[in-house]
PyMOL CGO cylinders between C-alpha atoms (Angstrom):
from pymol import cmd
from pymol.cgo import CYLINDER

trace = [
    CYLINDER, 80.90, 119.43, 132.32, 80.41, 122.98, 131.45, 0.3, 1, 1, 1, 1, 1, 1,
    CYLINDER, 80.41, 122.98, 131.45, 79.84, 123.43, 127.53, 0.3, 1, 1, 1, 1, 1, 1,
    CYLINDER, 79.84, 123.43, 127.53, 80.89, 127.02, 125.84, 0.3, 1, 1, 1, 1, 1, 1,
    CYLINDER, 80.89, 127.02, 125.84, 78.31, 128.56, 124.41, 0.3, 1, 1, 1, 1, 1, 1,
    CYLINDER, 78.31, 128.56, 124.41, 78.01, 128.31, 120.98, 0.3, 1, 1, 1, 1, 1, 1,
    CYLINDER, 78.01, 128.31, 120.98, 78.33, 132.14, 119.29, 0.3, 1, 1, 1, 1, 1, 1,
    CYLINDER, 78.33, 132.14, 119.29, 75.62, 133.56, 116.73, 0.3, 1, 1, 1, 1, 1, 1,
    CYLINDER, 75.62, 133.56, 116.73, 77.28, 132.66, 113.95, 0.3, 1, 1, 1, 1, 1, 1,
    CYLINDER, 77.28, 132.66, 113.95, 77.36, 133.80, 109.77, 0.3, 1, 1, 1, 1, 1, 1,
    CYLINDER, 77.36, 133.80, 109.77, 74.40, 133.22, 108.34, 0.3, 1, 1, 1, 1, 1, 1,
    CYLINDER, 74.40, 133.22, 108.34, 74.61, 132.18, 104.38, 0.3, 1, 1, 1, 1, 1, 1,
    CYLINDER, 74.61, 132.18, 104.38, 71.64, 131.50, 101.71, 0.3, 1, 1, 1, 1, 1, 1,
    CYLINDER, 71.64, 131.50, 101.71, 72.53, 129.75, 99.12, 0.3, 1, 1, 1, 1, 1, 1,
    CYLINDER, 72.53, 129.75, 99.12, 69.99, 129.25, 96.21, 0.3, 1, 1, 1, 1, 1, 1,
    CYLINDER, 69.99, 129.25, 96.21, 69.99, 125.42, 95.19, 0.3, 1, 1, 1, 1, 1, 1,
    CYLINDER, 69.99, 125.42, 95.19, 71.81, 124.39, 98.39, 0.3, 1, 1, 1, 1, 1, 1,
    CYLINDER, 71.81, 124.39, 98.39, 70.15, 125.64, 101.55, 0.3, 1, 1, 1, 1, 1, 1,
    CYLINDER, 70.15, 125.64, 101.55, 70.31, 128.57, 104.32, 0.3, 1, 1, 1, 1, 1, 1,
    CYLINDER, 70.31, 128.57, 104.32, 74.02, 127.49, 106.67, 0.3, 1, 1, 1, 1, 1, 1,
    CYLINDER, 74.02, 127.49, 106.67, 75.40, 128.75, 109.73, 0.3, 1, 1, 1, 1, 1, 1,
    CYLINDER, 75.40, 128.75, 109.73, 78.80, 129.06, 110.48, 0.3, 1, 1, 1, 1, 1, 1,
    CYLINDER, 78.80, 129.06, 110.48, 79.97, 129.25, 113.84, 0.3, 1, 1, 1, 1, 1, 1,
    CYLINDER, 79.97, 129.25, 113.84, 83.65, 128.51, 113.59, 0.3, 1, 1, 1, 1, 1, 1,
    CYLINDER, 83.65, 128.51, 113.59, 86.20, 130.30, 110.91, 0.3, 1, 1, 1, 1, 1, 1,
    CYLINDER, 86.20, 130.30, 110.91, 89.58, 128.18, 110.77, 0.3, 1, 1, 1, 1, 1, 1,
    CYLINDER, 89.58, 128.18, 110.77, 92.77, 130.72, 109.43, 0.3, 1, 1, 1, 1, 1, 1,
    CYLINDER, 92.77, 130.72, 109.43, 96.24, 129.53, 109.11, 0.3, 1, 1, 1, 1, 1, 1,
    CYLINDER, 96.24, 129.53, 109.11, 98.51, 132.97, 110.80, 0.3, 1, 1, 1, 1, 1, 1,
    CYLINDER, 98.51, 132.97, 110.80, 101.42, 132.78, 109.00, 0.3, 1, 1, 1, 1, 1, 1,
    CYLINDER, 101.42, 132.78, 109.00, 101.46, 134.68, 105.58, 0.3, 1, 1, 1, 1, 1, 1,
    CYLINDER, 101.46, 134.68, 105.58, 97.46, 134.85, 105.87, 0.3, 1, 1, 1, 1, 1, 1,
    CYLINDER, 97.46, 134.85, 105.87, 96.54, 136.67, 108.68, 0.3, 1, 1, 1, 1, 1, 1,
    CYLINDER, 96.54, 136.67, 108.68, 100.39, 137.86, 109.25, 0.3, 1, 1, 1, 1, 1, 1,
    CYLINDER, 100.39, 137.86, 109.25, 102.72, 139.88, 107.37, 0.3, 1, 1, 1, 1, 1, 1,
    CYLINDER, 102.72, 139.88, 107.37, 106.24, 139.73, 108.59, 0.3, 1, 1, 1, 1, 1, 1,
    CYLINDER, 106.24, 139.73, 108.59, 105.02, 137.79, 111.73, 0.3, 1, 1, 1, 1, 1, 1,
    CYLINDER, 105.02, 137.79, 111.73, 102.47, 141.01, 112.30, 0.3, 1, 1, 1, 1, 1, 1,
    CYLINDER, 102.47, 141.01, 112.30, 98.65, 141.42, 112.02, 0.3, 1, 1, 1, 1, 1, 1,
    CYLINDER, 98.65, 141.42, 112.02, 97.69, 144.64, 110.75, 0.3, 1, 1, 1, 1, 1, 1,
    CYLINDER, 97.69, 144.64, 110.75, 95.73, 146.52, 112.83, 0.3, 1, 1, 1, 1, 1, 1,
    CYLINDER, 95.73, 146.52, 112.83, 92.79, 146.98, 109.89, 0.3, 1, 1, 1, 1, 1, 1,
    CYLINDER, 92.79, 146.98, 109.89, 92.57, 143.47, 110.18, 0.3, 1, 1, 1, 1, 1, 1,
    CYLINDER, 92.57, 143.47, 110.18, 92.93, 143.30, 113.89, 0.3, 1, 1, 1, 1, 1, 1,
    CYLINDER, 92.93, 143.30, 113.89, 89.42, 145.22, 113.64, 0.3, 1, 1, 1, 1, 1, 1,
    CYLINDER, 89.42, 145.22, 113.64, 87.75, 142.90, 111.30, 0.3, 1, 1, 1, 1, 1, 1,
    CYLINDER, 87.75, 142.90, 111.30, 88.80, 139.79, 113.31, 0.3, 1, 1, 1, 1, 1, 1,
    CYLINDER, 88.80, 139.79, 113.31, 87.49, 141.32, 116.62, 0.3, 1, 1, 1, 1, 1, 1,
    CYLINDER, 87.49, 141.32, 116.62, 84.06, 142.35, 114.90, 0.3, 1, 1, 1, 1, 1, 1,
    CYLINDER, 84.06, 142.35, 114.90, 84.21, 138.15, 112.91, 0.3, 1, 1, 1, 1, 1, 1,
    CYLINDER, 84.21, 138.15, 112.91, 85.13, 136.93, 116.76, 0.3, 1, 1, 1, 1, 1, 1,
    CYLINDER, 85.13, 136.93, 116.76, 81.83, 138.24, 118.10, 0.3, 1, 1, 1, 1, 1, 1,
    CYLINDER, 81.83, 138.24, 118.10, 80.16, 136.10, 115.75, 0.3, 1, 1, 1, 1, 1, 1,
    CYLINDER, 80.16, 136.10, 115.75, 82.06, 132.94, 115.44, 0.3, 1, 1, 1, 1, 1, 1,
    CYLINDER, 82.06, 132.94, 115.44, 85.10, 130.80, 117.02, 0.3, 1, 1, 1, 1, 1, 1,
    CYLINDER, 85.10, 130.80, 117.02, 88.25, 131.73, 114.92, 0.3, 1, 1, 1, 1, 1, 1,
    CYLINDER, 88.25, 131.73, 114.92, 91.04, 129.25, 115.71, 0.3, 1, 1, 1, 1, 1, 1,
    CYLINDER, 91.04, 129.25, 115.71, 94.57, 130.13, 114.03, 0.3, 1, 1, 1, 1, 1, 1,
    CYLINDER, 94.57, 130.13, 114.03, 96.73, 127.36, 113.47, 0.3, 1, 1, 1, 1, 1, 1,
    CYLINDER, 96.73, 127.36, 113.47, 100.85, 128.30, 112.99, 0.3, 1, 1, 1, 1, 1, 1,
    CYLINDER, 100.85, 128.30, 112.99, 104.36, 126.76, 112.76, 0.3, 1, 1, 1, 1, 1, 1,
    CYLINDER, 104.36, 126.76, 112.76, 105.41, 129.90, 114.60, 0.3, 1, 1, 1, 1, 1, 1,
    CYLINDER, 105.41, 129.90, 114.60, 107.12, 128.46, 117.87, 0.3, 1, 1, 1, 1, 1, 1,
    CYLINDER, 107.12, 128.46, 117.87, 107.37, 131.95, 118.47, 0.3, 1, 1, 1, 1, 1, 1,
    CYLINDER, 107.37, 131.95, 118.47, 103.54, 133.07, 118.04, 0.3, 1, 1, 1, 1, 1, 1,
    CYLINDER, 103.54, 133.07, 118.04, 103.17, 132.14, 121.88, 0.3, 1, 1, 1, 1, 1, 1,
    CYLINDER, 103.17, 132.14, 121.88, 105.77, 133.93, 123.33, 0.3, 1, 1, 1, 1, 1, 1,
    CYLINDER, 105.77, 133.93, 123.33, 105.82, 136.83, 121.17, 0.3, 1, 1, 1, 1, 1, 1,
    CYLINDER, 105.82, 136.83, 121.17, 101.89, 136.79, 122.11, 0.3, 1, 1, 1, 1, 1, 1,
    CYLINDER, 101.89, 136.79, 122.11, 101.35, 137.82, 118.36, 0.3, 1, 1, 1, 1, 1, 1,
    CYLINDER, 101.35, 137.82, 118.36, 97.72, 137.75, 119.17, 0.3, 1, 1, 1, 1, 1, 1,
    CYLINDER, 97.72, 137.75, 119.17, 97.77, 140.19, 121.81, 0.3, 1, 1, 1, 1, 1, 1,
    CYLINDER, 97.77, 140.19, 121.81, 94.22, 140.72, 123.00, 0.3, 1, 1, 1, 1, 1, 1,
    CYLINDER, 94.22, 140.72, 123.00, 92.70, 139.91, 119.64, 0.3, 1, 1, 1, 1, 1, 1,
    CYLINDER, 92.70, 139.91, 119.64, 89.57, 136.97, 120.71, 0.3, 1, 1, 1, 1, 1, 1,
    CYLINDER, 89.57, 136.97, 120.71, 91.39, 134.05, 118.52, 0.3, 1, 1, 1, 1, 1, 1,
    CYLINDER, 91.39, 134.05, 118.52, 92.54, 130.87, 119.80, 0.3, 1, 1, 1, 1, 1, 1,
    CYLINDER, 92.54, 130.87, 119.80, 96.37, 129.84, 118.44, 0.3, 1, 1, 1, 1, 1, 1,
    CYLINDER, 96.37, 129.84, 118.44, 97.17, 126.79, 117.99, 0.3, 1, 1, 1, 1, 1, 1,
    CYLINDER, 97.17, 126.79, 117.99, 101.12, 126.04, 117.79, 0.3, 1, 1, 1, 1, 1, 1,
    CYLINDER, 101.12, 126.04, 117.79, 101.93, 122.95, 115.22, 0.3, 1, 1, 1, 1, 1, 1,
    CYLINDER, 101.93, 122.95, 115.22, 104.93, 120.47, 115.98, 0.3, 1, 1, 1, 1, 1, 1,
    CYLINDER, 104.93, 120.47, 115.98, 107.47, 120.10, 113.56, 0.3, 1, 1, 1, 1, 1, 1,
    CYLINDER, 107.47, 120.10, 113.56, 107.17, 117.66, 110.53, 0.3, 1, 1, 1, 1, 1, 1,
    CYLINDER, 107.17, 117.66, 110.53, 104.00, 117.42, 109.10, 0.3, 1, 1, 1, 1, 1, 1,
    CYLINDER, 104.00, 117.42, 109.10, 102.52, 121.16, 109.43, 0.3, 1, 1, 1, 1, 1, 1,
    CYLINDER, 102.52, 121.16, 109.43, 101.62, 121.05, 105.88, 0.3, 1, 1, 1, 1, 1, 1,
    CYLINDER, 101.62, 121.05, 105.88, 99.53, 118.21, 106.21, 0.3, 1, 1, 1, 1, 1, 1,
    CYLINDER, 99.53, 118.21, 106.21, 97.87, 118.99, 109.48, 0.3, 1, 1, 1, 1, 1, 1,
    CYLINDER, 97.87, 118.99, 109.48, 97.17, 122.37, 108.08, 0.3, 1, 1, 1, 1, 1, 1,
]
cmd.load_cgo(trace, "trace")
């Protein structure tokens, strides 16, 4: 089994606590990284330069994210919810 490799990540000091890493940043897409069902493209520019440092998987409701490709080439995995209990899997 071939294993991704893990990206750089953020590094964080925190007095009291310890140095972390993180490697993955999980965003909800609708109303947080969209606006009207759009990404702006300032943002779009942050993401790519966060996405070259971490995993950022985007969960939604959006039925439409997919075939709207709201993403376009941004490097962010979406992850389409089912019906019901979105708030609680979110």
């Amino acid at each position: 089994m071939l294993r991704k490799k893990r990206k750089k990540g953020i590094k964080l000091e925190i007095p009291g606590f310890g140095d972390r890493v993180i490697h993955t940043v999980l965003s909800d897409y609708d109303g947080t990284l969209s606006c009207g069902g759009e990404v702006a493209n300032t943002l779009k520019d942050q993401l790519i330069k966060l996405a070259d440092l971490t995993d950022i998987p985007v969960l939604t409701a959006d039925k439409k994210a997919k075939s709207q490709d709201c993403f376009g080439p941004l490097p962010l995995t979406g992850h389409i919810l089912k019906d019901g209990d979105q708030e609680l899997l979110k």
